[in-house]
C-alpha positions in Angstrom: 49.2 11.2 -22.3 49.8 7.7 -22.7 48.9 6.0 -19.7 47.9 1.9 -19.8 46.7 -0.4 -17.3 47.8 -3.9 -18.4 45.4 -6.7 -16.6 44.7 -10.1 -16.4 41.4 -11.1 -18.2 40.7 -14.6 -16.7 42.0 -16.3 -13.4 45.6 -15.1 -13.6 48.5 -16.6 -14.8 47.7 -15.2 -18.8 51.1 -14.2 -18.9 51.3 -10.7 -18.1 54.9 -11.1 -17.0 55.8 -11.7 -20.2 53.5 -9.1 -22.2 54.9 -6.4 -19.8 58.7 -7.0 -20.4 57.8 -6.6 -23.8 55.7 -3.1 -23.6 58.3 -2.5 -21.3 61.1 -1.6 -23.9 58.8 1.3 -25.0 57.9 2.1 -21.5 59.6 4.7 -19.5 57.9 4.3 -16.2 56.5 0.3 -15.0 54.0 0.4 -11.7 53.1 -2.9 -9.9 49.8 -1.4 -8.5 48.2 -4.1 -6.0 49.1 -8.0 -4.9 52.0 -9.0 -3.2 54.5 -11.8 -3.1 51.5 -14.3 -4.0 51.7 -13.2 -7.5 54.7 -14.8 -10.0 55.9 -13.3 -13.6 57.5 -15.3 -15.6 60.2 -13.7 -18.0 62.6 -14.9 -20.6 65.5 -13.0 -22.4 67.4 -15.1 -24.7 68.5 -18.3 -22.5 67.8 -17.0 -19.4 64.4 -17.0 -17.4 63.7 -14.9 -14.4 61.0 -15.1 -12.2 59.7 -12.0 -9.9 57.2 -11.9 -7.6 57.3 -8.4 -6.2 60.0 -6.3 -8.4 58.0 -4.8 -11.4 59.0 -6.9 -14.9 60.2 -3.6 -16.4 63.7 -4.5 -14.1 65.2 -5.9 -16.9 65.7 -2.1 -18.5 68.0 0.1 -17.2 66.2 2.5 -18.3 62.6 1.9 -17.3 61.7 3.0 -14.0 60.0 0.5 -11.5 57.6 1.2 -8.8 56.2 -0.8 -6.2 53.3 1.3 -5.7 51.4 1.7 -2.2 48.8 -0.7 -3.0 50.7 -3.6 -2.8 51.8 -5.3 0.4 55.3 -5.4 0.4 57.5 -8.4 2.2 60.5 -6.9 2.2 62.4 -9.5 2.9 61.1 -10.9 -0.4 62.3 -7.9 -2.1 65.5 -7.9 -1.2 65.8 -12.1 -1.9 65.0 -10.5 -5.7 67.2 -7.6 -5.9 70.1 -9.9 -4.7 69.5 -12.3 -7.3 69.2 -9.7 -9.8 72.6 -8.2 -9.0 73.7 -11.3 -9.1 73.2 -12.0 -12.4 74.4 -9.0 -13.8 71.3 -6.2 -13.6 71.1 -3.1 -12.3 68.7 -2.2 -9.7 69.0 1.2 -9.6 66.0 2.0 -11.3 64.0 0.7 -8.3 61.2 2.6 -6.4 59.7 1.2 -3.5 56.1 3.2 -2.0 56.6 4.5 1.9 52.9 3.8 2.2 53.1 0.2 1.4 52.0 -2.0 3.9 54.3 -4.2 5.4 54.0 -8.4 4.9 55.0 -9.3 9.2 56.2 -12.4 10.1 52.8 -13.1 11.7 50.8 -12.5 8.5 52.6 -15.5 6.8 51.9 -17.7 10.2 48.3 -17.1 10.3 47.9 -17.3 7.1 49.4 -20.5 7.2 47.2 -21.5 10.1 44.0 -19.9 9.0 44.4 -22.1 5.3 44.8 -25.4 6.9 40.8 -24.3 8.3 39.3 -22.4 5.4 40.6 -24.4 2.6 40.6 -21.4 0.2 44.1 -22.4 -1.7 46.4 -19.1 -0.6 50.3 -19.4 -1.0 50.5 -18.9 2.4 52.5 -15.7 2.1 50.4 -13.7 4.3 49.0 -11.5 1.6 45.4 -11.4 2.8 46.1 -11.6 6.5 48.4 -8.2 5.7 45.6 -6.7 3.1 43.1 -7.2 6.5 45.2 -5.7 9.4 45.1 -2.7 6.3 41.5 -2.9 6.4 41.4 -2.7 10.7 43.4 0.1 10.5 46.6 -1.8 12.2 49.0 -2.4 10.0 52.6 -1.2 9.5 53.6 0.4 6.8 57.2 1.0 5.3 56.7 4.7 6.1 56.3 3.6 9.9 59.8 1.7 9.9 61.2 4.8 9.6 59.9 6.4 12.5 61.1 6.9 16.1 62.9 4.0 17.6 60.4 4.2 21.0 57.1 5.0 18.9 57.8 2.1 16.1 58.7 -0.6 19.4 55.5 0.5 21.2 53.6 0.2 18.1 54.9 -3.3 16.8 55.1 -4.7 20.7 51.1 -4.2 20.8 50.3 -5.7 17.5 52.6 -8.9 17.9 51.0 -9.1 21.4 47.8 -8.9 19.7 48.5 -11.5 17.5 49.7 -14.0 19.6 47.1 -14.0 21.4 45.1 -15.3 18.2 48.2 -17.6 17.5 48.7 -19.0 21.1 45.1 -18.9 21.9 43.1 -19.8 19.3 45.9 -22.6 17.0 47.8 -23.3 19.9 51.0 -22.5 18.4 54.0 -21.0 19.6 53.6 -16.8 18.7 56.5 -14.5 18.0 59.0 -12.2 20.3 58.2 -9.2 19.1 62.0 -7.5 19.8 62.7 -10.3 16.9 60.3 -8.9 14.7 61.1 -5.4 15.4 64.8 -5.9 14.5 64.0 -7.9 11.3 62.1 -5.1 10.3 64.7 -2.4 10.9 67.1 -4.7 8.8 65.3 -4.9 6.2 64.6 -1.4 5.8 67.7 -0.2 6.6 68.8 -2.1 3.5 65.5 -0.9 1.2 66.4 2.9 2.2 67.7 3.7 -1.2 65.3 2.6 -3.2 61.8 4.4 -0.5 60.5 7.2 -2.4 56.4 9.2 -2.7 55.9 6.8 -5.5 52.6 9.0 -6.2 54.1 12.2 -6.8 56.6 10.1 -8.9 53.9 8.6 -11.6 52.0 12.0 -11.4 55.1 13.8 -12.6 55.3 11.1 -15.4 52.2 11.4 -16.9 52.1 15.3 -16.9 55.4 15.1 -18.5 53.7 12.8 -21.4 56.1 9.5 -20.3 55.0 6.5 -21.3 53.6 4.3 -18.1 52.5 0.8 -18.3 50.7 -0.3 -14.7 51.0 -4.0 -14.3 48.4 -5.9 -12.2 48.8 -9.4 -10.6 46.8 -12.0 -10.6 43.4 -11.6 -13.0 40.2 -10.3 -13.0 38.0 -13.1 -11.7 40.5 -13.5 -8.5 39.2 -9.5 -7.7 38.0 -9.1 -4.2 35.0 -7.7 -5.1 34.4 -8.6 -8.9 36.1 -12.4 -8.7 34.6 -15.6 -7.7 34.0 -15.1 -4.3 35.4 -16.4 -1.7 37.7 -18.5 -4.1 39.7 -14.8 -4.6 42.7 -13.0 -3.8 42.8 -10.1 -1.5 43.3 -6.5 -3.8 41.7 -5.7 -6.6 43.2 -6.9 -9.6 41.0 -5.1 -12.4 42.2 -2.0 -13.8 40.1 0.4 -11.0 42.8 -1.2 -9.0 45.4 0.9 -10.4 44.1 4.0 -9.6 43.5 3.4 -5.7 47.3 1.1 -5.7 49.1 3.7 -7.4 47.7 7.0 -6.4 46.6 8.5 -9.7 43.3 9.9 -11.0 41.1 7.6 -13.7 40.8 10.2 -16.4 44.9 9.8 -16.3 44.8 6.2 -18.1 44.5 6.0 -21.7 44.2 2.1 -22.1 43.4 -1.0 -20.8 45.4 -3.8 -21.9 43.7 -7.3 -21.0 46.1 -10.4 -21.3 44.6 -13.8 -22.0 45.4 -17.0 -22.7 44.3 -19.2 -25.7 42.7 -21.0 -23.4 41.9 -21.2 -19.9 43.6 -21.9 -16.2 42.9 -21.8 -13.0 45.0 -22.3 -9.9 43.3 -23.5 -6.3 39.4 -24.1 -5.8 36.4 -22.8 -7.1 33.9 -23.2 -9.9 35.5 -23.7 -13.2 33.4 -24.3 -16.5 35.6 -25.1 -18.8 37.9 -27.1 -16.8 39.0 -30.2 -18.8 39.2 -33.4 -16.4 40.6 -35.5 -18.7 43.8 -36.2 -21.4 43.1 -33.4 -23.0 43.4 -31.0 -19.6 46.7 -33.3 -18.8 48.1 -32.6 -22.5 47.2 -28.7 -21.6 49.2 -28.7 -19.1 52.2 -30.3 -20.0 52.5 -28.3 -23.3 51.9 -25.1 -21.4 54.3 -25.8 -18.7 51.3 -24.3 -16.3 52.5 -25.0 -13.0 52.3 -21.6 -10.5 55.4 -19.5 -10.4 55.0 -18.9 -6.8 54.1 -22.7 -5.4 55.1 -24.6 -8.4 51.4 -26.3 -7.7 50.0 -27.7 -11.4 47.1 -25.7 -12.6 43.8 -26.6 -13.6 43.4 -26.2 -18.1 40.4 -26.1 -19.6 39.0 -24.8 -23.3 39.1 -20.5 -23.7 35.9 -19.6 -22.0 34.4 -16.1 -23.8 32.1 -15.5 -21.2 34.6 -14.3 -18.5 36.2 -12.6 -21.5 33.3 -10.4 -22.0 32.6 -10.0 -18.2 36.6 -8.7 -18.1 36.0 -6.6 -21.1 32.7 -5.2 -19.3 34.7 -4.8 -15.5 37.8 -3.6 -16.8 36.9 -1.5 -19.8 39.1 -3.1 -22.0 40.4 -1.2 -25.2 42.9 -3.9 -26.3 43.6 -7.5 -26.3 47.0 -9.7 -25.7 46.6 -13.7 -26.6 49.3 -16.1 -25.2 50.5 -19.0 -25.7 48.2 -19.7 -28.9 51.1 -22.0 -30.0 50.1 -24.5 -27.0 47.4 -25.4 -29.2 49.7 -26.5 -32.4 48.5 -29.9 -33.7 44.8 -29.9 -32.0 42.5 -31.1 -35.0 39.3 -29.3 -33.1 39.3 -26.3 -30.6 36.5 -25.6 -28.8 35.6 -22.0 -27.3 32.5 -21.5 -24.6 30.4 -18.6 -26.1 27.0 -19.2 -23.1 26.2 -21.4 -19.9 23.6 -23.7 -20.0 22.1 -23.3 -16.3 18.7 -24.9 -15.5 17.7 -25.6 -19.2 19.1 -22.0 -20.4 21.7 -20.4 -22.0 23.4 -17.7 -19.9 25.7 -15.1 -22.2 26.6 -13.1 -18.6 28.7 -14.4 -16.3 26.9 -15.1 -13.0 27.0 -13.1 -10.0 25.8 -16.2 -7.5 29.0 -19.1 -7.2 26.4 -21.5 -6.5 25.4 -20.9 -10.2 28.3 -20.8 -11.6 28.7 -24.3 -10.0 25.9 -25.3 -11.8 26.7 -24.2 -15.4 27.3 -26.7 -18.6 29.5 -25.0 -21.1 28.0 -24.0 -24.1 31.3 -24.6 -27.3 31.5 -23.9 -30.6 33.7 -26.0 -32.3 36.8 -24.7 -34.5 39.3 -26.5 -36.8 42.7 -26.7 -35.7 46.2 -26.3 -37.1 49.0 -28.4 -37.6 51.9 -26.6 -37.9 54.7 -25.3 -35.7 53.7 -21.2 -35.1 56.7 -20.8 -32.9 59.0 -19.1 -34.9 56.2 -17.1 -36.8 56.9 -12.9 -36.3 53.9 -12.0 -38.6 50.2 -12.3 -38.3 49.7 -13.2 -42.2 52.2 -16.2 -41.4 50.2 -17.8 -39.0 47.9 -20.8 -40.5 44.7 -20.2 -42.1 43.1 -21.4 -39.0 44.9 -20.1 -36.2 44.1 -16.5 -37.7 40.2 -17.6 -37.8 40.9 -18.3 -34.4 42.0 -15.1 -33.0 39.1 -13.4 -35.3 36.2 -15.6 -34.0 37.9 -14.7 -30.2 38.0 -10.6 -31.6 34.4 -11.3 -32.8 32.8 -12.5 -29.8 34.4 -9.8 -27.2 34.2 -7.1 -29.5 37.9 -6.3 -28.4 40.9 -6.1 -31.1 43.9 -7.7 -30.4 47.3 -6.0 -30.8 49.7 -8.4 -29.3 49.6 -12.3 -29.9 52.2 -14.6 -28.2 53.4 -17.7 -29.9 56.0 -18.3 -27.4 57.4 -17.3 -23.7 60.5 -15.2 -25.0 60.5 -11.7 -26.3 60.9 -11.9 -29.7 57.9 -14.8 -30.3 55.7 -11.8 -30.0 53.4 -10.8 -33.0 52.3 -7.4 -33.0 49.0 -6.1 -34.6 48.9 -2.7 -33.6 51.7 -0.9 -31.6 50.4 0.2 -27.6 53.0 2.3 -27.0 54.0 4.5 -30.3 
């Protein structure tokens, strides 16, 4: 069996895009297990860069197969935008699976979503991810499954929600709501079209783990964006961490093997909420621009601070992490000092857990230790011993602290600026 869960360690955007098209060539079977069109990977392959939101980063291998499992919430319309572009550029699609028990992303998800933003001031994308993850929740959502149903019962059924919803858009935001014939027909387009690719994506990962295929589950977003595990309420709506891939996917927990945690050298965040590290200053600016962080999915810049251990250890601890990726150490070519946050300092003491309370979290002072840096160029470097001196004492003192090894370490966004340690998939 050789089953792994890849996840994001900090606040997302580590760069599990990237990590995942590279396991990917070993993998035969890639699973998307939660999130929705709110998450962005980033990929590059030789001069080319593609960016998906929804479709699985194992696309880019015809001979990987991709799911979309059930825990995600699917807009297909979004799906389709990707697998046109894709054709378009050369790549075959065929490889595609799609879950009939995802839930469906409704034009009025994305509106109140919109709406209910411009109140809460939360940060979403405004893509209706949690609005569609709650009408889950109430038991009133359509799912793909649904669109396939009866032409009376599916109109009955989508007539009373969008009635429902307008009432909430008309009544409550004063804004115009939707005809819900509209929405029914956009929906029957756009599964129409998706047909092809629907399939029981549970029975199709079962069968590939009895049969001892390789399967790599990819989560969105990161562990302290969890619903119930993240920094609440500044969080997404699904369940990130590797549990997640059990109840988004179908599958029992003894079936994973490993649990692949992606970080970055240091640390971003995107949106609002508590954030230790966070550098508010030239050095934060120089972050930045170096590590091109600006979201995939909004293009909004993101917050950069100095790698903060303690969520490490608190992702480690939720996630039960076996294994370690670092990115984009070579963002940190030509720093004289690094720092690394090993505790809090909260009320005149040193905290080594992360917090459960935000309001304490608020409050904490980073603890660093402070670490020479390296002045060379690691971009080109394929081989751990090549790295400088102090660039491998980095990645040690990082090993060291979390008690995780490392077997991947990225020293650049294309494939082959990938060092590997130890192989995940043999």
């Amino acid at each position: 069996m050789s089953a792994t869960v890849l996840i994001g360690s900090q606040w997302g955007d580590e760069g599990k895009g990237k990590i995942t098209d590279f396991l990917a060539e070993k993998a035969d079977c890639v699973v998307r297990y939660q999130g929705g069109s709110n998450a962005g990977h980033t990929v590059e392959v030789a001069h080319e860069q593609f960016k998906l939101h929804l479709i699985p980063s194992g696309i880019l291998y015809p001979n990987t197969l991709c799911i979309i499992a059930n825990g995600v919430v699917v807009d297909m319309g979004k799906v389709i935008e990707e697998l046109e572009s894709l054709k378009a550029r050369g790549i075959d699609t065929s490889n595609l699976r799609l879950s009939l028990k995802a839930p469906v992303v409704m034009p009025y998800h994305k509106k109140i979503d919109e709406l209910e933003d411009q109140a809460s001031l939360i940060g979403t994308t405004k893509r209706g991810i949690g609005p569609a993850y709650a009408d889950k929740i109430n038991r009133i959502g359509v799912r793909i499954c649904d669109c396939l149903e009866e032409a009376s019962w599916l109109e009955k059924k989508v007539k009373k929600i969008v009635e429902y919803k307008n009432r909430i858009i008309e009544g409550i935001y004063q804004e115009e709501g939707f005809d819900y014939r509209l929405v029914l027909d956009q929906v029957l387009e756009q599964v129409n079209y998706l047909k092809p690719y629907l399939a029981d994506t549970s029975f199709l990962i079962y069968e590939a783990i009895k049969q001892g295929k390789k399967v790599l589950f990819e989560g969105a977003q990161g562990t302290l964006l969890d619903i119930d595990h993240g920094t609440y309420p500044y969080v997404t709506s699904s369940h990130p961490i590797s549990g997640g891939a059990c109840v988004g996917a179908g599958i029992g927990p003894t079936q994973i093997s490993r649990v692949l945690g992606v970080a970055k050298a240091y640390t971003t965040r995107v949106g609002e909420g508590p954030f230790p590290t966070e550098l508010n200053d030239e050095m934060g600016d120089l972050l930045r621009q170096r590590g091109a962080e600006f979201g995939t999915t909004t293009g909004r810049p993101r917050r950069c601070g100095w790698l903060d251990t303690v969520i490490l250890r608190y992702a480690t601890r939720v996630n039960g992490m076996t294994d370690m990726a670092i990115t984009k150490l070579d963002v940190l070519d030509g720093f004289e000092t690094l720092k690394i946050c090993v505790a809090y300092r909260y009320q005149g003491r040193l905290l080594y857990e992360f917090p459960e309370s935000l309001g304490v979290l608020e409050q904490c002072v980073p603890e660093y230790i402070e670490m020479p840096g390296w002045q060379e160029d690691i971009s080109g470097i394929k081989r751990l011993k090549d790295l400088p001196a102090n660039a491998r004492s980095y990645l040690r003192k990082i090993e060291e602290i979390t008690g995780v090894k490392q077997c991947l370490v990225a020293v650049g966004a294309k494939r082959d600026q990938t060092i590997v340690k130890c192989e995940i998939f043999d």
